[in-house]
C-alpha positions as CSV (number, residue, x, y, z in Angstrom):
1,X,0.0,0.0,0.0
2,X,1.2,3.5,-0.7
3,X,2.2,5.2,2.4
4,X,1.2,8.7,1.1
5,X,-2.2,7.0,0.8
6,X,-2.5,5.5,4.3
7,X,-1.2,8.8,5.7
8,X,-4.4,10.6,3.7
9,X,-6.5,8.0,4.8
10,X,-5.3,8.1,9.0
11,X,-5.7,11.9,9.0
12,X,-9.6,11.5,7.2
13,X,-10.3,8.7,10.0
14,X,-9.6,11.4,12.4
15,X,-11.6,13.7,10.9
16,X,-14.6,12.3,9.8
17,X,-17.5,10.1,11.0
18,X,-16.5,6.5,10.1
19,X,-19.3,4.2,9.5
20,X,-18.6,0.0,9.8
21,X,-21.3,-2.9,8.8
22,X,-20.6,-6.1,10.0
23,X,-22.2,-9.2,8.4
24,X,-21.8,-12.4,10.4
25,X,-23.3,-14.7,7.8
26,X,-21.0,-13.9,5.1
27,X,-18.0,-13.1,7.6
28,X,-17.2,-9.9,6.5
29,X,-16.4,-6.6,7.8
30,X,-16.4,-2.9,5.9
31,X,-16.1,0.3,6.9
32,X,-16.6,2.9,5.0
33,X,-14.8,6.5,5.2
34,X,-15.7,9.5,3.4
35,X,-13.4,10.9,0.5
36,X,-12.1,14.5,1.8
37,X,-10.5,16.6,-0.4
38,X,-9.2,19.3,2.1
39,X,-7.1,16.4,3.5
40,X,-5.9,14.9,0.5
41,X,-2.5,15.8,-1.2
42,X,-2.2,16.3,-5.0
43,X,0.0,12.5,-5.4
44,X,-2.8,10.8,-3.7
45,X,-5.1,12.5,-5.5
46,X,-3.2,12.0,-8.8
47,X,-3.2,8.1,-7.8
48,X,-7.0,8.2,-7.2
49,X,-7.7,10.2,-10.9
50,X,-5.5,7.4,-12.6
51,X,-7.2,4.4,-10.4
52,X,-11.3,5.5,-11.3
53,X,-10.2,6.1,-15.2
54,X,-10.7,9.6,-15.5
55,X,-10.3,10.6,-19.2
56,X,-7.1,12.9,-18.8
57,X,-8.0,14.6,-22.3
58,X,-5.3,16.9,-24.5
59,X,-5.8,19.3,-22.1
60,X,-4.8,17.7,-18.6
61,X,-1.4,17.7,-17.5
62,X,-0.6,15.8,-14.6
63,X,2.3,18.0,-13.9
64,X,0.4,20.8,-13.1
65,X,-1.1,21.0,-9.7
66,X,-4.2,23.5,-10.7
67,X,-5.2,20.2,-13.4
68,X,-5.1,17.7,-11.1
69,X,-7.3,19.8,-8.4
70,X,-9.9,20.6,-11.0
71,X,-10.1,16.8,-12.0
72,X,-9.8,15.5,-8.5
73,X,-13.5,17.9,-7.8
74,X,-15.4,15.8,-10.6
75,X,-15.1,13.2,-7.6
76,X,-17.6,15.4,-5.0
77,X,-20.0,16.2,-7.8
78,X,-23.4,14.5,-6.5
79,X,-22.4,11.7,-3.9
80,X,-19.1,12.1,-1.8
81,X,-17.3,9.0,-2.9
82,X,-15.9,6.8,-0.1
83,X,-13.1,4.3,1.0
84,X,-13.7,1.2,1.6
85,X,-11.8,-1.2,4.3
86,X,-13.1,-4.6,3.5
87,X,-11.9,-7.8,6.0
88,X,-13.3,-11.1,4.4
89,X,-12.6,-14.6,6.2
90,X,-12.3,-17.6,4.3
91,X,-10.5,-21.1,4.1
92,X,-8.4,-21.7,1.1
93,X,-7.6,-24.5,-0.4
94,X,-5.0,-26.6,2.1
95,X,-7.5,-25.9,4.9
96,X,-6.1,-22.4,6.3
97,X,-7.9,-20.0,7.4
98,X,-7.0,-16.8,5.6
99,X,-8.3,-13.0,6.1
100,X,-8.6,-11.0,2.6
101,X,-8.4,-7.1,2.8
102,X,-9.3,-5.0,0.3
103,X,-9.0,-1.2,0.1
104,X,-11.4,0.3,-2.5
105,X,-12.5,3.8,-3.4
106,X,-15.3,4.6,-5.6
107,X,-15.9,0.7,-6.2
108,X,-12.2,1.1,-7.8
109,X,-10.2,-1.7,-5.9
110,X,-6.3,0.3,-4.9
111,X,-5.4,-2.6,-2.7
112,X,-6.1,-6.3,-2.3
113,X,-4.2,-9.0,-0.1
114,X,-4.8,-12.1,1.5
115,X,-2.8,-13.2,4.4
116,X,-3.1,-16.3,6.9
117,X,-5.6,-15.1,9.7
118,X,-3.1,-16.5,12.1
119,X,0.0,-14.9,10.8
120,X,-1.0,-11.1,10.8
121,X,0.8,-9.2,13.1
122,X,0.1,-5.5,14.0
123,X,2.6,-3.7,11.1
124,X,0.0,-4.7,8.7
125,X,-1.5,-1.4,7.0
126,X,-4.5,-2.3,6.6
127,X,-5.2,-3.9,9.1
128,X,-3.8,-0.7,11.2
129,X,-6.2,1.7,9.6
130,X,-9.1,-0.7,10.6
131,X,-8.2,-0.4,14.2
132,X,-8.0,2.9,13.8
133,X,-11.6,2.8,12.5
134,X,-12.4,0.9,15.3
135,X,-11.3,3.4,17.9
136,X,-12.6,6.0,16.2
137,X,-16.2,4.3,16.0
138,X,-16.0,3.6,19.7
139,X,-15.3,7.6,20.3
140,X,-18.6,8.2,18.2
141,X,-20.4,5.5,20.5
142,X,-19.3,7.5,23.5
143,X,-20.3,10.8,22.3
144,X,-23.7,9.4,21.4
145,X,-24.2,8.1,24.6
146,X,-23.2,11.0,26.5
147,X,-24.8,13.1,24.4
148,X,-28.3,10.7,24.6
149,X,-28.9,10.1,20.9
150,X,-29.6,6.8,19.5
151,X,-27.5,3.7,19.1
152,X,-25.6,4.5,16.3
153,X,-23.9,1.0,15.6
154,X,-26.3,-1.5,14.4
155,X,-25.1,-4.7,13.2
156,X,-26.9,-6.9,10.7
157,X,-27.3,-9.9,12.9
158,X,-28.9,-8.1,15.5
159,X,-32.1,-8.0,13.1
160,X,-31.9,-12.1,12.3
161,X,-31.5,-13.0,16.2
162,X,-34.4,-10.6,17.3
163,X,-37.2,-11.8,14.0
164,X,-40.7,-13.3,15.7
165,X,-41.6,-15.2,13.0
166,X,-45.2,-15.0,12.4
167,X,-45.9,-11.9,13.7
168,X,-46.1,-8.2,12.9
C-alpha cells in the first residue's frame, strides 16, 4: 500500500465520521470512510484520478497542480465517494484460514491481499487503519451516549437474532 495513501487515509479517519457494517453470515467486515478533499494531497489524489479512469484529455497535464485539483473535484460532484476497508474470512484451499483485505474507493479496488488469519501481526497497513476505524467508531459510541442520541452502531445480525416469525 502507498504510504502517502495511508497517511491521507489516518488523517480522514480522524476527521470524519466513520461508519462499519458487520455481516456475520457472510464473515465480512467494511467500513466505509468518506473521500475529503481538504485532507488529500495532489499524489494521492493524482493516484486516485488514474485508479477511477478519468479521461485525462489533451488538455490535462498531470504535472500541473491546478489540473489535477480541477479533475480530483469531478469526484464530489453529487455523492461524496468513499473508501472502503473490506476484511473477508475464508478457508483456502490446504484448509487455512485466511483474512482477505481490500482497500477500495469509488468501487475502484487500490489494494487487495490475502494473508493467513493466524500470521497477521500489528505492522500490517490495513489492518492498522481498521483499528484505527475501530477506535474512532468507539469515540462516536461515547459521544452518542453522553450526548443521549440513539444507538448509532447497528449490526446486521442483530435484526436475524431478534425476527418473531409469524408476527407483525
Amino acid at each position: 500500500m502507498d504510504k502517502r495513501l495511508k497517511k491521507c487515509l489516518e488523517k480522514t479517519i480522524q476527521a470524519e465520521f466513520v461508519s462499519v457494517y458487520h455481516d456475520y453470515n457472510a464473515l465480512e467486515t467494511v467500513y466505509r470512510i468518506p473521500y475529503n478533499a481538504s485532507l488529500t494531497p495532489r499524489s494521492v489524489k493524482l493516484a486516485l484520478i488514474r485508479a477511477t479512469g478519468f479521461d485525462y484529455g489533451d488538455e490535462f497535464d498531470p504535472n500541473n497542480p491546478d489540473d489535477i485539483d480541477e479533475m480530483a473535484s469531478n469526484f464530489v460532484d453529487g455523492i461524496t465517494p468513499e473508501f472502503s476497508l473490506t476484511a473477508t474470512n475464508f478457508i483456502d484451499e490446504s484448509g487455512e484460514l485466511m483474512t482477505n483485505f481490500v482497500l477500495d474507493f469509488a468501487d475502484e479496488i487500490l489494494f487487495e491481499q490475502s494473508y493467513a488469519t493466524n500470521k497477521l501481526n500489528y505492522k500490517n497497513p490495513i489492518l492498522q487503519l481498521m483499528r484505527q476505524c475501530s477506535n474512532k467508531i468507539i469515540a462516536q459510541e461515547y459521544a452518542a451516549q453522553k450526548q443521549k442520541m440513539e444507538k448509532m452502531f447497528v449490526s446486521f445480525n442483530l435484526f436475524t437474532q431478534n425476527v418473531r416469525h409469524g408476527r407483525t
